[in-house]
N, C-alpha and C positions, 0 to 999 in steps of 0.2 A: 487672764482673759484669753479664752481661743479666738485666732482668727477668725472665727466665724461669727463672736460678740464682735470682732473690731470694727466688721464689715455694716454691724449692723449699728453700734452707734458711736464710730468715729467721725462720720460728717455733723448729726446732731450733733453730739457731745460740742465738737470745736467749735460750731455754728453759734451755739447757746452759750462756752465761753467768751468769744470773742462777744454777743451781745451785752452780756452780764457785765463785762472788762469797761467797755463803753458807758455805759449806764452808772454804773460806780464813778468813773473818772469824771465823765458829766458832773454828776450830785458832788464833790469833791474839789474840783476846781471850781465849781460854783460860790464855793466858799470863799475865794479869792477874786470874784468878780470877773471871771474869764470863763468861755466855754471849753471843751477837748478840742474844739477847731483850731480855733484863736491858740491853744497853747500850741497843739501843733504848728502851725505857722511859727510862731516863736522863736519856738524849739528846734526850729531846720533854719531858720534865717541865723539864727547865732551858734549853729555850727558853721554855714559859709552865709557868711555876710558880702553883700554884695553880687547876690546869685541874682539874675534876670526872673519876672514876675509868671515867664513864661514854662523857667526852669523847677520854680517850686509847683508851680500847676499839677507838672508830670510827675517830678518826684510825690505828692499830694495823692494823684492820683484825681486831681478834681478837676470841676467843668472853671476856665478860665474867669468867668462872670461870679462863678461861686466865690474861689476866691477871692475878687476883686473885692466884694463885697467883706469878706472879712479884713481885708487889708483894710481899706477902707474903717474901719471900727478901731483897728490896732493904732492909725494913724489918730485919728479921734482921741483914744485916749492916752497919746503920746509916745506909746510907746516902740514904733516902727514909723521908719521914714523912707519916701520913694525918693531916690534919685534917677536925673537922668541918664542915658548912655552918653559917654562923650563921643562915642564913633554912631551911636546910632540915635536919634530921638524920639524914636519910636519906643525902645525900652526904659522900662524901668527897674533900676536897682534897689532891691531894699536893704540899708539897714537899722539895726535896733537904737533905737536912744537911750539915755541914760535912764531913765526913769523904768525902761524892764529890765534891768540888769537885776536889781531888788526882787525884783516879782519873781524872775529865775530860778533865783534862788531858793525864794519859796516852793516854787513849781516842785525844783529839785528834791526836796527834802520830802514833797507830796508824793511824789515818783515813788520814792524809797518808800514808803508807807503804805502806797498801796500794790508795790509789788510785796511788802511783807503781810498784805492781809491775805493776797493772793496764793500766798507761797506757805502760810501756817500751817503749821504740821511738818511739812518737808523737812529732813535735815539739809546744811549746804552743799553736802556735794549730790543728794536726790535732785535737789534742787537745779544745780547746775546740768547735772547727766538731763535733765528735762528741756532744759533750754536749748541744750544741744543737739537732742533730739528732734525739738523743733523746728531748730535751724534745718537739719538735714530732711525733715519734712517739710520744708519750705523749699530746697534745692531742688527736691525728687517733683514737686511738682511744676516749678519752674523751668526745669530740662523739661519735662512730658509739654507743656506748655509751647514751650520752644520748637521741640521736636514735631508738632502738630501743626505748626503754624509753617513750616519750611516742608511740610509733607501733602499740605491740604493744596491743588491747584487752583493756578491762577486762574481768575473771572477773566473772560473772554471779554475785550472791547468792542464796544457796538461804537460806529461812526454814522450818524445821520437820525 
């Protein structure tokens, strides 16, 4: 591929994976009664448990009300619990109950399945040289990101 295909469909191309990725894992964890959100949530609360409701928000990337709302579901169906802060009462800590630790598992083994439908054809190490690749196209746009944000000036305060 020259440069000059990549310019023209590497935003499409990634756009249209990363929808199709969603769309599959949607229909896929449906099958376990959970949506991609909900497993998300999950899936970062049971790597740190005990993170503030405000910390998975950002990590998330979502509007607070959004996820509250799916907290709110996971709690439902047993399987996340809010606790309080003991220095603050204002927050809440979640962690998972016993009852998703099973589901996890399943999740896990879903994970593995459909990055192997994802990944068909590839051999492992294509495979990996890709993901690698990805990462550092996730860094290159994260420095530019960064870089722009500490380049752009500040909005002048208006008082009155």
């Amino acid at each position: 591929m020259t440069r000059r295909s990549a310019d023209i469909n590497f935003l499409f191309a990634l756009g249209e994976v990363q929808r199709l990725m969603r769309a599959f894992a949607d229909r896929e964890a449906a099958r376990y009664g959970i949506t991609r959100a909900q497993w998300a949530v999950l899936a970062k609360v049971e790597r740190s448990e005990g993170m503030k409701q405000t910390e998975l928000a950002e990590q998330l990337e979502m509007q607070p009300i959004t996820l509250t709302r799916l907290i709110d579901k996971l709690c439902e169906n047993d399987w996340i619990e809010r606790r309080g802060d003991a220095s603050d009462r204002r927050v809440n800590r979640l962690y998972l109950k016993k009852a998703a630790r099973p589901l996890l598992g399943k999740l896990a083994g879903l994970k593995s399945d459909i990055t192997a439908t994802a990944l068909e054809g590839l051999s492992p190490a294509e495979a990996e040289r890709f993901v690698t690749q990805l990462e550092s196209i996730k860094e290159n746009v994260r420095q530019a990101l960064q870089n722009t944000e500490t380049q752009m000036p500040k909005k002048e305060q208006r008082y009155g």
